[in-house]
MARBAKOL-550935 format. One line per field, with one value per residue (C-alpha): chain; residue number from 1; x, z, y. Coordinates in steps of 0.02 Angstrom, whole numbers, padded with zeros to 5 digits. Layout:
% MARBAKOL-550935
lumtor	c(A  ...)
lumro	c(NUM  ...)
east	c(X  ...)
up	c(Z  ...)
north	c(Y  ...)
***
This chain:
% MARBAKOL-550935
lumtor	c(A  A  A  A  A  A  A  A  A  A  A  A  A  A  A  A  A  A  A  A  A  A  A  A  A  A  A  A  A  A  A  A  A  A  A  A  A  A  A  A  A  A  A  A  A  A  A  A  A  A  A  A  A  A  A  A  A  A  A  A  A  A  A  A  A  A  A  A  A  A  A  A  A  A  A  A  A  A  A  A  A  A  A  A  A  A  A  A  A  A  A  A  A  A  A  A  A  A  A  A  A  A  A  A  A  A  A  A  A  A  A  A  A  A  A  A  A  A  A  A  A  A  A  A  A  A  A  A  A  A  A  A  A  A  A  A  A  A  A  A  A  A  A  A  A  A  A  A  A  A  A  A  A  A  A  A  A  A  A  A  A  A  A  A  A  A  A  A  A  A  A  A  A  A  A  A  A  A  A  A  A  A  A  A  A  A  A  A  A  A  A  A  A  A  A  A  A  A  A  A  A  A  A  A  A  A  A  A  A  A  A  A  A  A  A  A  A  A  A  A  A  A  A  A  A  A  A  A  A  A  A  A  A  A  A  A  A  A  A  A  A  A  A  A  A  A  A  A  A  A  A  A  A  A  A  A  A  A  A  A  A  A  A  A  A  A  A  A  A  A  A  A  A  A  A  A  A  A  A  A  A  A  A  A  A  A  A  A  A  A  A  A  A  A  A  A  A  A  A  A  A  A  A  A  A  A  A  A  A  A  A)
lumro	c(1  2  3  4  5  6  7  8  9  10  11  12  13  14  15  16  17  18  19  20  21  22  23  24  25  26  27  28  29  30  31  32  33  34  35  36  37  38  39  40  41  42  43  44  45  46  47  48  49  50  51  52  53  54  55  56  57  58  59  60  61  62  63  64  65  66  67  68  69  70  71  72  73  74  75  76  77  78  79  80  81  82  83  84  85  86  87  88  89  90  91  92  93  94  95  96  97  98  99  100  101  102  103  104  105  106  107  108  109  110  111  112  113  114  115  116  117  118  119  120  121  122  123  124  125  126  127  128  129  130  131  132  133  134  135  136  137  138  139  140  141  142  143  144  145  146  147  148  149  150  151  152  153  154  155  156  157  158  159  160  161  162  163  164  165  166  167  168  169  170  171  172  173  174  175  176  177  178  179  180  181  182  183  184  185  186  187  188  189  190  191  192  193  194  195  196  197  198  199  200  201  202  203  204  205  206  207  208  209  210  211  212  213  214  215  216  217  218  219  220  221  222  223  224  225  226  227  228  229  230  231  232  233  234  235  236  237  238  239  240  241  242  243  244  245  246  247  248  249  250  251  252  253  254  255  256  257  258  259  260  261  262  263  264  265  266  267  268  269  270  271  272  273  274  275  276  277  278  279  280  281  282  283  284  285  286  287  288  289  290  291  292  293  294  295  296  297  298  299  300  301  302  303  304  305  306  307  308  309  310  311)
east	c(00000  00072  00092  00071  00175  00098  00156  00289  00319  00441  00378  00472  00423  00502  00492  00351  00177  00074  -00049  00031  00160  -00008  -00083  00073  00082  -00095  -00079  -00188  -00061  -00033  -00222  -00231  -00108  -00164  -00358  -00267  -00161  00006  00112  00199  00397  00458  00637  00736  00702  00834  00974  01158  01097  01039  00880  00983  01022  00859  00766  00836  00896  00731  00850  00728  00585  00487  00485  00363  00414  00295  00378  00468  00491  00666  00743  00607  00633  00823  00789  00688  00809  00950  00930  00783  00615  00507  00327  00212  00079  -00022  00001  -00046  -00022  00143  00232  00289  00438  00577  00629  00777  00834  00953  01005  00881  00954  01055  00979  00899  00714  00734  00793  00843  00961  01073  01160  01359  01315  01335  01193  01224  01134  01175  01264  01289  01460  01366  01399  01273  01124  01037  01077  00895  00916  01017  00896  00770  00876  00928  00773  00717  00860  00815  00639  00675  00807  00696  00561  00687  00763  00899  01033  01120  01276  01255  01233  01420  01313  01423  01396  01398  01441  01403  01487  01403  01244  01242  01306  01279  01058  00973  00856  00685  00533  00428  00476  00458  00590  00707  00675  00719  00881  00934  00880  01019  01087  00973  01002  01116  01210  01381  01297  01158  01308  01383  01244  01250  01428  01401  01518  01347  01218  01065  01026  00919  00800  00658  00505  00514  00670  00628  00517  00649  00775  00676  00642  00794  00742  00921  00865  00710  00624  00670  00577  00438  00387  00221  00150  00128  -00047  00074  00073  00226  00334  00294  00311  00503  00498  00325  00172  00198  00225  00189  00323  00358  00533  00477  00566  00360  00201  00147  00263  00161  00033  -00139  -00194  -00076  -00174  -00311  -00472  -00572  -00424  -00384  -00502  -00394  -00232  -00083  -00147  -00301  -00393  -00493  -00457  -00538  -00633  -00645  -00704  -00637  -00509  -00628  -00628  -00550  -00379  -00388  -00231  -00120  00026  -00076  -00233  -00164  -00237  -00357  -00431  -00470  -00640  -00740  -00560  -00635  -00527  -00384  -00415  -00346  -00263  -00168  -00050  00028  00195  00154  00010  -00008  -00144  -00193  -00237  -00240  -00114  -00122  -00043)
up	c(00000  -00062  00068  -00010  00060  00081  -00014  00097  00077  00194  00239  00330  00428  00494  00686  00639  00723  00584  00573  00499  00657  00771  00645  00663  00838  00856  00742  00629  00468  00482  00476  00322  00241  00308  00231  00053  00131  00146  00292  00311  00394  00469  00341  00523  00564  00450  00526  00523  00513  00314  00328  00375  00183  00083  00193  00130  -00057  -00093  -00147  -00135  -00247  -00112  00009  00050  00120  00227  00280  00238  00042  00059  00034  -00081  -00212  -00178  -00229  -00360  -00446  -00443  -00375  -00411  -00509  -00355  -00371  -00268  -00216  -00117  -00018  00184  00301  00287  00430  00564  00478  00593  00710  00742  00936  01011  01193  01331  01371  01209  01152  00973  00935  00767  00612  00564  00685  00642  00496  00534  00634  00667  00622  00666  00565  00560  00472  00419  00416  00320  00124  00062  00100  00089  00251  00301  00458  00365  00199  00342  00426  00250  00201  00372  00385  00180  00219  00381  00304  00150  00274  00369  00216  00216  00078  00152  00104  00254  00374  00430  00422  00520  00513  00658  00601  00696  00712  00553  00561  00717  00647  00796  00798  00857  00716  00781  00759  00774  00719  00937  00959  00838  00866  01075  00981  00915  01051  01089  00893  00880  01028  00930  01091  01017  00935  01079  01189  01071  01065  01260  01240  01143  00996  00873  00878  00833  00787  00651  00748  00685  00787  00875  00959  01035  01188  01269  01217  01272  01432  01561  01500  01411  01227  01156  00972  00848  00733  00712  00531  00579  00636  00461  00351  00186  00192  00057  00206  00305  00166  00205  00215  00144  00119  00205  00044  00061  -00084  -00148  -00237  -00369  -00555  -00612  -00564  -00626  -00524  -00367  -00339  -00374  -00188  -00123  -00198  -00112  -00160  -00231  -00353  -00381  -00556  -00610  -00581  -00690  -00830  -00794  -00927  -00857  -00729  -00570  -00499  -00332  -00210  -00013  00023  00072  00243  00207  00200  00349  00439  00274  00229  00082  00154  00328  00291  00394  00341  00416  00470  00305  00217  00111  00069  -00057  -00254  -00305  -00466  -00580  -00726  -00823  -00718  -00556  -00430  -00300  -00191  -00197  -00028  00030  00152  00350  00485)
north	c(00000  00157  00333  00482  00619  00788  00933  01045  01234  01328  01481  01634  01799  01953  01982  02110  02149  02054  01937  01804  01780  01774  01637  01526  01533  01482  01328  01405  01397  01244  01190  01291  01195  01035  01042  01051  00891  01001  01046  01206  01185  01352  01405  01411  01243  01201  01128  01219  01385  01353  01471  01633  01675  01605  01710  01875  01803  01729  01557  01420  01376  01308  01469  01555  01754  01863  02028  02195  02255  02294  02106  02067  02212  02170  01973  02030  02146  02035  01880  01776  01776  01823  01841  01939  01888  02000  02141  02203  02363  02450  02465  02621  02720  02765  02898  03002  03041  03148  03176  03261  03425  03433  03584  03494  03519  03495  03412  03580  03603  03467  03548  03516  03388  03166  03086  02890  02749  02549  02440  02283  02180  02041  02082  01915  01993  02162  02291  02311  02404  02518  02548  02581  02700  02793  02820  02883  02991  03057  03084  03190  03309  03342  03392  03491  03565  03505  03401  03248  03342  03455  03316  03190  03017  02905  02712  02591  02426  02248  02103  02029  01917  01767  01610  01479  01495  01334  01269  01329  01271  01434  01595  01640  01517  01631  01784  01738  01705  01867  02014  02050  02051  02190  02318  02424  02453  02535  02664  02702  02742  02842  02932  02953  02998  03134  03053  03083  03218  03096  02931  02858  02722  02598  02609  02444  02497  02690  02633  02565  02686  02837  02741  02824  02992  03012  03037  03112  03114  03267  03167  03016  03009  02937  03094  03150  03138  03085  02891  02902  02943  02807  02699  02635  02459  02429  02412  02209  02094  01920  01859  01698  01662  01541  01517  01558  01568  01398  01338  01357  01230  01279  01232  01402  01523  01618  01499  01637  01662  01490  01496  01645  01613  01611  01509  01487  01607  01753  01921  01923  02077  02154  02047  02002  01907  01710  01668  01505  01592  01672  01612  01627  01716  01774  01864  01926  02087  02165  02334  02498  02529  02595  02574  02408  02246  02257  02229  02103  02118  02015  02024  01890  01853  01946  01945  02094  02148  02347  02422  02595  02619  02619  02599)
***
């Protein structure tokens, strides 16, 4: 008597505040993938640290990505034939802090002045903290009036990505992993030095930084109306890094779309996302009160999901 094996897809997230990490640790991903008799394996639970790369490089044919734009437009440009397939929230931009007391209100003020931002010693993979923290940084001097030119951007570089992680699981069991790869503390006491004026920050990491009462905001990007300027790592792409479209079993797309994928003849309309792919990677969006569900629209090699933007 013959088993047959169920399909497997890896699938990857970004330590972000989406849905998709709560639907994983519930269980509820893996039921999804189990009614269409497939089972979803977390990338990290590779062993010898062989999910670090693929999940920035978009290497694997079989991986599924649900996170930040900045590694997928990178993949996509150079690396592999990534496909998109839908869409969510962007996420908050970054902010730029300088010392209590220092005598900085404002952006404008720093002319002359250090402006610290991250960087990465790893050379494989795109620097995501520090496209975050460039864009931040371009977006607040424009705003202030000001050229980068009249700014000294120093870089604080780490000790290159962790290569001794535990295979995990969950993307929890990770992400317990690497706090401490992500406290920026050499350039946070720099900042307390007085060896930089200000440093470029993501969002996630101010609360605790402003916590002592040392440093203070000059500038949060999310306090403006413009959504383009909020719009630094985002909007939240669930990607896929496949050779095509075909590629990807029919049973992964969202079932309303299934009938119109790739192939398959005609171009869907509006409609909302089913409920049936509630827990995916695909339809984690949730909308804005009176904001509606994302179009979905579709070309011939690339699928995306159009939503207006929020936070």
């Amino acid at each position: 008597m013959s088993t047959t094996h169920p399909t497997e897809a890896l699938y990857t997230l970004c330590p972000l505040p989406i849905a998709s990490n709560i639907a994983v640790e519930l269980g509820w991903l893996d039921e999804e993938f189990q009614r269409v008799g497939a089972r979803a394996r977390y990338l990290r639970s590779l062993p010898d640290n062989q999910g670090w790369l693929p999940h920035f490089r978009h290497s694997r044919d079989d991986l599924i990505r649900d996170g930040g734009a900045v590694p997928a437009l990178w993949a996509r440009a150079d690396l592999s034939d990534t496909l998109l397939v839908a869409s969510t929230a962007s996420q908050r931009p970054g902010q730029i802090l300088v010392r209590a007391g220092a005598g900085i209100r404002r952006v404008a003020q720093l002319a002359g002045c250090k402006v610290g931002v991250p960087r990465s010693a790893n050379r494989e993979r795109i620097d995501v903290l520090n496209a975050l923290a460039e864009q931040t940084l371009h977006y607040s001097l424009e705003l202030a009036g000001l050229d980068r030119e009249q700014v000294q951007v120093v870089e604080f570089e780490d000790h290159g990505d962790p290569r001794e992680l535990q295979p995990a699981q969950r993307p929890a069991a990770l992400w317990a992993q690497l706090r401490e790869h992500h406290q920026a503390a050499v350039a946070v006491q720099a900042l307390a030095d007085g060896a930089i004026d200000a440093l470029v920050v993501q969002a996630w990491q101010a609360p605790g930084l402003l916590q002592d009462g040392r440093f203070t905001v000059i500038e949060d990007l999310d306090r403006y109306p413009d959504w383009t300027l909020k719009n630094v790592n985002g909007p939240m792409p669930p990607w896929s890094a496949a050779v095509s479209p075909k590629n990807i079993p029919k049973w992964w797309w969202p079932s309303s779309a299934r009938r119109s994928a790739p192939g398959a003849g005609s171009t869907p309309t509006r409609r909302r996302p089913p409920n049936s792919c509630r827990a995916s990677a695909s339809c984690a969006a949730q909308p804005r009160p009176g904001s509606g569900w994302p179009a979905w629209t579709w070309s011939r090699n690339w699928v995306s999901a159009t939503s207006p933007p929020w936070n």
